[in-house]
N, C-alpha and C positions, 0 to 999 in steps of 0.2 A: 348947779348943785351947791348946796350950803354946807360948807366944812366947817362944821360942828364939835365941837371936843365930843361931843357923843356920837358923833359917825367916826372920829377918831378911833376912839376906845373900840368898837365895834368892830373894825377893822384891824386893829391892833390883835384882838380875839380871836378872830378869823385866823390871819397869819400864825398865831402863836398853836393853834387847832391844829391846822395843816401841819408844820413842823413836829407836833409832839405827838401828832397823829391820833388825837384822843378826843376828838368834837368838845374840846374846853374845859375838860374837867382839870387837869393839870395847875392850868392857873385858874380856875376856881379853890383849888386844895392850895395851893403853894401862894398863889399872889402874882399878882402880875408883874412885880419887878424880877422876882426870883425866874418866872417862869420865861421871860424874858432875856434873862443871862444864860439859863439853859438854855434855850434855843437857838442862840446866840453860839455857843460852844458846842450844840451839836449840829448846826450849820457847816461850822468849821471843821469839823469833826470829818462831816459828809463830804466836803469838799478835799482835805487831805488825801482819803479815800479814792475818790475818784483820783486824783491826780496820781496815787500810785498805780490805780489800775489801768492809768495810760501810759503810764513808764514802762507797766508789766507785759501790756500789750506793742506798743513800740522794741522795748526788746524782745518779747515772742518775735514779731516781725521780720527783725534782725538775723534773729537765730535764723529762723524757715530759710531766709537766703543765704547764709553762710551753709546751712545744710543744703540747700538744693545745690550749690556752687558746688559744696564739695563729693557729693553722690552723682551729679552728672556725667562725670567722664567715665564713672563706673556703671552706669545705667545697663541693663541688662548682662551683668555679669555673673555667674553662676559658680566660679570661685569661692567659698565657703570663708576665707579667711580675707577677702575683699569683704564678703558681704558683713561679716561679722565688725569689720576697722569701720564701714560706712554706719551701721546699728549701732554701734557705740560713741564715735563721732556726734550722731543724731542726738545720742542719747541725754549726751555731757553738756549736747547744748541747749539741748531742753531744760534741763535741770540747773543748770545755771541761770537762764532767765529765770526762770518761776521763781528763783529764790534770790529777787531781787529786794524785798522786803526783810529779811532774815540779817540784811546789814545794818 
């Protein structure tokens, strides 16, 4: 295959289509440098992203077994004010993970 500054560019196009998700008009309107550093930064962008949402989900994780740890010895208990301390326990630790972005 002969690598061509024009299969370059061509390819370059491609990548930069994918990314802004608009079959090329983007850098046809803006220019391929610009469009370039955009996609570049929202690359990164996507990537921060996900890395939170494995943080989000590693602590979700966390939580489910410090909640199942702590609801187990209580399992089938029909005590009203047990069940209520395990529903809030649950609760507190739900809601702590999820708002692990909020720091």
């Amino acid at each position: 295959m002969d690598e061509t500054p024009q299969l370059h560019a061509d390819c370059l196009g491609e990548i930069l289509a994918i990314i802004h998700g608009d079959g090329g008009h983007y850098q046809a309107e803006m220019g391929t440098k610009h469009a370039t550093e955009e996609a570049i930064a929202a690359w990164h962008a996507r990537a921060m992203k996900i890395d939170n949402l494995r943080n989000k989900v590693a602590a979700l994780a966390r939580a489910l077994g410090e909640i199942a740890d702590f609801i187990e010895p209580h399992r089938g208990s029909k005590d009203p004010v047990t069940m209520s301390l395990c529903a809030g326990f649950a609760l507190g630790k739900a809601v702590s993970a999820l708002e692990l972005d909020r720091e």
